[in-house]
C-alpha positions as CSV (number, residue, x, y, z in Angstrom):
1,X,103.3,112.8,-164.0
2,X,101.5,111.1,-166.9
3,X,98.4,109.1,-166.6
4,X,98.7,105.4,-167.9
5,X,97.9,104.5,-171.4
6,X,94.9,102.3,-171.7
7,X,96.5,99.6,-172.9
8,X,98.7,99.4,-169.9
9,X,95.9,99.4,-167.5
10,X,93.7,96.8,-169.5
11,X,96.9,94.7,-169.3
12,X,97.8,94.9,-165.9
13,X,93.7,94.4,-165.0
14,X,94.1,91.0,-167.2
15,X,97.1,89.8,-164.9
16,X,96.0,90.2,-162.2
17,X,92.8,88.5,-162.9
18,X,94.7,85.5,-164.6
19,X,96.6,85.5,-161.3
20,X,94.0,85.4,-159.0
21,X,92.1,82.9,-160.9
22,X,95.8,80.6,-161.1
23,X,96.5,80.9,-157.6
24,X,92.3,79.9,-156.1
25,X,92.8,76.9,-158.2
26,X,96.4,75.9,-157.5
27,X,95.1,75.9,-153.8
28,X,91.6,74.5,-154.8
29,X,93.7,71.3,-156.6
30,X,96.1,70.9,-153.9
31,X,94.1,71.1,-150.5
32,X,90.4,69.4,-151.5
33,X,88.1,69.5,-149.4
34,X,88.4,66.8,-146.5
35,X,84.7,65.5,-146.5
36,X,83.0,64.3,-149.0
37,X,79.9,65.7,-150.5
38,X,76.9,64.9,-150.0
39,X,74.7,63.3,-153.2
40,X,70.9,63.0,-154.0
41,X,71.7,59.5,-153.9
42,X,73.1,58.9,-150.6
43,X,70.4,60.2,-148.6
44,X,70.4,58.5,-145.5
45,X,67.8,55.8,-145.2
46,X,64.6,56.1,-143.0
47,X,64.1,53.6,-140.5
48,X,60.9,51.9,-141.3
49,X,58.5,51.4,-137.9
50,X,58.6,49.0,-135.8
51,X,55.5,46.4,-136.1
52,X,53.1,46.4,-133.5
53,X,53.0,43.9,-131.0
54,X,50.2,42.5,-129.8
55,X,49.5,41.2,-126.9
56,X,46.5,38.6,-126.1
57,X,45.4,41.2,-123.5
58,X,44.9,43.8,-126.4
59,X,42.4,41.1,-128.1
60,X,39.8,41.4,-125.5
C-alpha cells in the first residue's frame, strides 16, 4: 500500500477543518444562548442605607 501524497492529506486536513468550523457555527447561529449576557453596564444597583432614625431618647 502507498502512503498518501501530501497534497491529499493537506486537503483532507483543510476539510475537515472548514467542516468543523461550518458545523460549531451553524449550531452556534441556530440555538443562541437562552440568557442574556451580562454587561459592565447593567451591574445591579447597590442599595444605598437606610437613614438613621433617631429617636428623642437617643438625644439625651
Amino acid at each position: 500500500m502507498n502512503p498518501l501524497p501530501d497534497r491529499t492529506v493537506i486537503i483532507g486536513m483543510l476539510a475537515t477543518l472548514g467542516l468543523v468550523f461550518a458545523l460549531v457555527f451553524w449550531y452556534v447561529r441556530l440555538a443562541p444562548s437562552t440568557e442574556a449576557p451580562m454587561l459592565w453596564k447593567e451591574q445591579p444597583a447597590l442599595e444605598s442605607p437606610k437613614p438613621l432614625e433617631r429617636r428623642p431618647a437617643d438625644l439625651i
